[in-house]
N, C-alpha and C positions, 0 to 999 in steps of 0.2 A: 488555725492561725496562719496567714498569709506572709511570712516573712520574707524579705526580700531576699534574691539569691547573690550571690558575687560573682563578679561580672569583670572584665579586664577593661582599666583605663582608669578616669572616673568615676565614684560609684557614691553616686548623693544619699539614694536611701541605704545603703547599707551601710555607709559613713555614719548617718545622721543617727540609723538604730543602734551603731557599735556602738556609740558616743553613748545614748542614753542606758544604754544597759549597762556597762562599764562605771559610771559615774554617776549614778540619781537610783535610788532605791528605796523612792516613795513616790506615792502616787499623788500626794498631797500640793509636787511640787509645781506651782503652776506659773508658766514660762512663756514667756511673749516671744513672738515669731522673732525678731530683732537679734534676739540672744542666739536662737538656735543657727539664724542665719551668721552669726561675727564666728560664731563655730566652727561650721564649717567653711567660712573663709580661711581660715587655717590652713586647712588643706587642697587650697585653692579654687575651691567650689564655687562658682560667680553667684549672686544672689540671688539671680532670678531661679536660675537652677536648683539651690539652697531651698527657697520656699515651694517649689513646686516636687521636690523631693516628701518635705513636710504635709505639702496636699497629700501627694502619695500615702504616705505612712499613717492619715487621718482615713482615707478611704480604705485602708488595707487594716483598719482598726488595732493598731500598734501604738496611737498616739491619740489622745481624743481632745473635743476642742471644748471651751468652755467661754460661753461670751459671743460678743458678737463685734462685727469692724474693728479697732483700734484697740479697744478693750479686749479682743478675744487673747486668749492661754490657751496654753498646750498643756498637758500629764499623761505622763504614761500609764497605763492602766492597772492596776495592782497584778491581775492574774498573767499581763505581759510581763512586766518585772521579777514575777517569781518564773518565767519560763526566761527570759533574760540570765535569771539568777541559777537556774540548771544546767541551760548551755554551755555557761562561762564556766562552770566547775566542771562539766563535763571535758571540756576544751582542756583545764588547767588540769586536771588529773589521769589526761591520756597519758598513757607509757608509763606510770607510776607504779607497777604493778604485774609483773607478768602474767600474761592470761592462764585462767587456769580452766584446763584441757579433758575430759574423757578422751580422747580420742577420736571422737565421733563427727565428722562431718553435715553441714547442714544442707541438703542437697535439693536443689528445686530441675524438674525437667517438666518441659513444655512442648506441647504440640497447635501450633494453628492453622489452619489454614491457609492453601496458595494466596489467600483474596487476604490475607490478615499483614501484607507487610507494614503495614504503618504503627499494627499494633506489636508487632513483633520488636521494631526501633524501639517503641516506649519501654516494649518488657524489658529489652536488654539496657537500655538507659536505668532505670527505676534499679535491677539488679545491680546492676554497678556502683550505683549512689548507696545501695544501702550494704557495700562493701563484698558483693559477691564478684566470684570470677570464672571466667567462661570455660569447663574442663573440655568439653563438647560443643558442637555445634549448639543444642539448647538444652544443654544440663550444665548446670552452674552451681557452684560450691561456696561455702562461706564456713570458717572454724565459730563462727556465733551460735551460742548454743537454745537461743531463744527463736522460735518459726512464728509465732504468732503477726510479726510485722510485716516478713516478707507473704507470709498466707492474705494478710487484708490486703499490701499493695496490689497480688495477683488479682484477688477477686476484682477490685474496684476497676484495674484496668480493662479485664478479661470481661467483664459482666453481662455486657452486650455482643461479644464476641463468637456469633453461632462458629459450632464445631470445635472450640478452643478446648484444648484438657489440657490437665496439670496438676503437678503433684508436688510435696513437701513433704521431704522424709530425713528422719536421721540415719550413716551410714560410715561404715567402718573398711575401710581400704585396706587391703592385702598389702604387708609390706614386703615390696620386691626389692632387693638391692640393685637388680638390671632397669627396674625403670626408674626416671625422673620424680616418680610420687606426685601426689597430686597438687602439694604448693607449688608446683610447675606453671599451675594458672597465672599467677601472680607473678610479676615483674618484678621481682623482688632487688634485681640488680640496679634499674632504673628508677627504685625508691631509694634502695641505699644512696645510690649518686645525688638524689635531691636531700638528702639528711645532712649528707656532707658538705653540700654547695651553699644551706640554711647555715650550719654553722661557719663557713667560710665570710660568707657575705654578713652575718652579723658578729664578727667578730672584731671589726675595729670599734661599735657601737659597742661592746662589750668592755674592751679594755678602756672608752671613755665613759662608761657606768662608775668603774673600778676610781677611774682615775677623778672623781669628779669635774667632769669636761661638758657633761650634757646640762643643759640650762631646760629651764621650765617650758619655752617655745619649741625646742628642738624633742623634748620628751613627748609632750603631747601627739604627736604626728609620729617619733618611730615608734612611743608605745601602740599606738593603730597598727602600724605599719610590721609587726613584729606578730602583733594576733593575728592579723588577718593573714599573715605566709603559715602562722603554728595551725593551724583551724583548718587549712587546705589537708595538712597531715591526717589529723582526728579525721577527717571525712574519707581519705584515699588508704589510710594504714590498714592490711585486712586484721593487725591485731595478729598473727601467728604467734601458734606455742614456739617459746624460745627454742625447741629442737630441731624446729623446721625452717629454723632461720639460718643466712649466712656467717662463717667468725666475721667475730668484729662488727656486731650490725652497730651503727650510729648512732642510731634514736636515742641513747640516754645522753649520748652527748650535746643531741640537740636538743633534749628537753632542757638539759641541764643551762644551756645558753637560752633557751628561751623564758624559762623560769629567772635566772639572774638579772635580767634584763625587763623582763615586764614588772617583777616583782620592785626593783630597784626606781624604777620611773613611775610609778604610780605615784606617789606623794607630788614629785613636781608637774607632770602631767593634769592631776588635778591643781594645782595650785595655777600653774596658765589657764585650766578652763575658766575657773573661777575669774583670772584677770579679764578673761573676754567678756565675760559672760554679764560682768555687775554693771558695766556703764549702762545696760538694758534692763537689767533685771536686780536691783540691788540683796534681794536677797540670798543672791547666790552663793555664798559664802556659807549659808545656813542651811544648805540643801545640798549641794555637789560634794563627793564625796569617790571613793576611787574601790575596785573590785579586787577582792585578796580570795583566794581559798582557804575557807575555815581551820582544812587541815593540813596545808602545805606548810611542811617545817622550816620553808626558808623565808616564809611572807611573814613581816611586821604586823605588828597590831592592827585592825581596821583604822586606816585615815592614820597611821600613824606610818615615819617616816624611814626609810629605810636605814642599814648605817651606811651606808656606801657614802663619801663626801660629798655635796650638793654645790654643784656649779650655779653662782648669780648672774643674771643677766645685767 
């Protein structure tokens, strides 16, 4: 499944996909270009941009079309919505949980060839995305206790790669008091700093959560705006055993604000979509609906409203 990556500036298709995975969780619902287009005008997406995002998302099979000219609807595809719908729980139940630990490291070392740098770039990109970090030149480390993913990405990159070897193994590090230890790979001071600067910087949005100050137009856009900075985390946190971590690491305090704040705006979030959404689409009110996790103790009922006060437009 080709889904679009996030990208600095404006980001049409990954807007357009947040949008429906967050809010539509059936495939039944079917959506004229118009609507998806007043959407994201919202967030200032011009329409041309808007629909050719949509192309996108139709080619990239996230979105499928149904009809033809005037007449043509959009739906999201059932087995998209259920991966919509693992993401988004994924996302909301980072940091919930402290990992739990053997000891064991999951260790990948690589050798290729002078002739292989281009495939070398992709190794160490592709490693990094899937949360590993560099302890050596090319032996890289990750506390995830599952190899099976990093083993396929190796292969599929590696496959045509004469001379290329590598390995994936689990491994148990000497603990020395005189060295750094191996979470040394990992930046850890320049994650805390961004844990801190998330909760800093939504923290006025926070106390007008509390205070009921955010209106249905102003939720729609930070609740985007609040996923997409939490989801940069889920993708960069290597997830470390809390013993390997700094005192005082921030992350619960930033989930804690992040949860408050997504959880709290979902109800008027969707309720602006909805306003966009019906002068195109009248049905929308019967379809658009807003993303909670099932078992976050601080999220309201599905589609039901937070208690926080509700500011009118």
């Amino acid at each position: 499944m080709d889904t679009p990556r996030s990208q600095a500036g404006p980001r049409p298709q990954h807007l357009l996909a947040t949008v429906l995975g967050e809010y539509l969780d059936s495939s039944d619902a079917l959506m004229p270009a118009a609507a998806l287009v007043a959407v994201l005008g919202e967030f200032g997406i011009s329409a041309g941009s808007a629909r050719a995002a949509l192309a996108r998302l139709v080619r990239r099979g996230l979105v499928a079309s149904r009809g033809a000219g005037r007449s043509t609807t959009y739906h999201v595809r059932a087995d998209v919505i259920a991966h919509h719908r693992a993401v988004m729980h994924a996302f909301l139940s980072f940091g919930a949980v402290p990992r739990r630990w053997d000891g064991r490291w999951l260790v990948v070392s690589y050798s290729l060839p002078e002739s292989g740098q281009s495939h070398r770039h992709a190794v160490r990109k592709a490693l990094g995305e899937h949360g590993f970090a560099r302890l050596y030149d090319s032996v890289w480390i990750s506390p995830a206790p599952e190899p099976a993913t990093v083993r396929d990405v190796l292969r599929e990159l590696l496959a045509d790669v004469v001379g290329a070897r590598w390995t994936v193994m689990r491994a148990r590090f000497d603990e020395d008091p005189a060295a750094q230890g191996p979470q040394g790979a990992y930046d850890l001071e320049a994650l805390g700093d961004a844990y801190r600067a998330f909760v800093a910087e939504h923290a006025p949005l926070r106390a007008d959560v509390r205070a009921g100050r955010v209106t249905p137009a102003r939720a729609l856009v930070a609740r985007a705006t609040v996923m997409d900075a939490w989801r940069t985390f889920a993708g960069t946190d290597p997830d470390l055993p809390e013993h390997l971590l700094p005192p005082s690491w921030p992350r619960a305090e930033a989930r804690e604000t992040f949860l408050e704040v997504h959880t709290a705006l979902g109800p008027l979030a969707q309720e602006r979509l909805v306003e966009l959404m019906t002068p195109f689409w009248p049905e929308a009110e019967s379809w658009v609906t807003h993303f909670v996790a099932p078992d976050d103790p601080l999220a309201p009922p599905r589609g039901g409203r937070a208690d926080a006060p509700v500011a009118r437009r």
